[in-house]
N, C-alpha and C positions, 0 to 999 in steps of 0.2 A: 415468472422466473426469467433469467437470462445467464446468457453462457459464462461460466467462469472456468480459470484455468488455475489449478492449482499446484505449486512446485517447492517440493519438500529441497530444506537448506539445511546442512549442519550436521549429516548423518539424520534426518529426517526429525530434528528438534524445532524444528521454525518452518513456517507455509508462509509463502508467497501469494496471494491472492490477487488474480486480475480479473473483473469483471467487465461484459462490454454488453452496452446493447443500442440500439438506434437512438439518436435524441429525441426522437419522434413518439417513443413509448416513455408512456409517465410513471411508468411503474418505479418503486422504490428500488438504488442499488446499492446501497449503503455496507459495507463492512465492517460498521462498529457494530457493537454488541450493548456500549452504553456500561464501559468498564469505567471504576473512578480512576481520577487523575486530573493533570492540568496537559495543554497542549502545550509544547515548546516549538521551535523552529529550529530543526538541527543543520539545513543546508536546503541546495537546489539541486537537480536530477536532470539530467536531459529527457523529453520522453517525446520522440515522435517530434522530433525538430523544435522544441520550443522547451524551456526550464520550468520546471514544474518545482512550489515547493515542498519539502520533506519536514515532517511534524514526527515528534517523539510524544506518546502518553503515557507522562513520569507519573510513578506512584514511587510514596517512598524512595525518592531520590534514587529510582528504577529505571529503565525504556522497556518498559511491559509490553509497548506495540507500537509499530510505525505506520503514521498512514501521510501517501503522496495526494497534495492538496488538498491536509485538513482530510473535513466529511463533504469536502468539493467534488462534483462528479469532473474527472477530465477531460475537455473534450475537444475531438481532433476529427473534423472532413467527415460530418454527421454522426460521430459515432461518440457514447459518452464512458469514459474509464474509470474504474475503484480499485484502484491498487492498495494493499495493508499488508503487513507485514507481521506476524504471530508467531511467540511460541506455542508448543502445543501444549506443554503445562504453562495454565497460565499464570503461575506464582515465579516463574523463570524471568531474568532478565534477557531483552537483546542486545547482544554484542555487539563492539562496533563494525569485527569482521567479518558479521553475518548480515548486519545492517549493508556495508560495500560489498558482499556478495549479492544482494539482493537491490540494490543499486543498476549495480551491472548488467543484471537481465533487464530489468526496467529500463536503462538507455540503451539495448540491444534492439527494443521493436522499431520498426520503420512500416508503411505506409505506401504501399505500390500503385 
C-alpha cells in the first residue's frame, strides 16, 4: 500500500486522488478501476514544475473520470504520482468546473 491523499470537490460529489510512493517500490499504484470508455486528451496541467497530460474516460459521450498521465505513474525527484479524478456516483458526469477545480490543486504542489 502507499500513501494517498484524498480531497472531496463539489460539495463532496468528486474525489481528488493523489497517490505517492518511492520509485524504488514496485508495488502497483494505479487509480483505475478498469471502468469502460475510451481515453481522450483533454489538456496539460502543470504539476511540480513540468506539464503533465490530462485524459478524460468518455463513456457515452460522458467525462465519467479524469486521469493526469493516462494510467502513467508521475514522476518527480524519486517519487512516483497517480493522480484521478472521480465522481462518487459513478453514473455522474465530471464537469468542466470541477475538472479546473481539481486542476488547480494539482498545479498548487511544489517540491522543496
Amino acid at each position: 500500500s502507499y500513501p494517498m491523499i484524498q480531497v472531496s470537490i463539489g460539495d463532496g460529489d468528486y474525489i481528488l486522488k493523489i497517490g505517492d510512493k518511492e520509485t524504488s517500490n514496485e508495488s502497483e499504484m494505479l487509480n483505475y478501476g478498469g471502468a469502460a470508455g475510451e481515453f481522450v486528451k483533454i489538456g496539460t496541467v502543470d504539476f511540480i514544475g513540468e506539464a503533465v497530460d490530462k485524459y478524460s474516460l468518455v463513456w457515452e459521450d460522458k467525462n465519467t473520470d479524469i486521469y493526469y498521465n493516462k494510467l502513467n505513474n508521475i514522476v518527480r525527484d524519486g517519487l512516483a504520482f497517480s493522480i484521478s479524478l472521480s465522481p462518487v456516483n459513478w453514473e455522474a458526469e465530471v464537469p468542466d468546473e470541477i475538472i479546473s477545480e481539481a486542476d488547480a490543486i494539482v498545479e498548487s504542489f511544489a517540491m522543496d
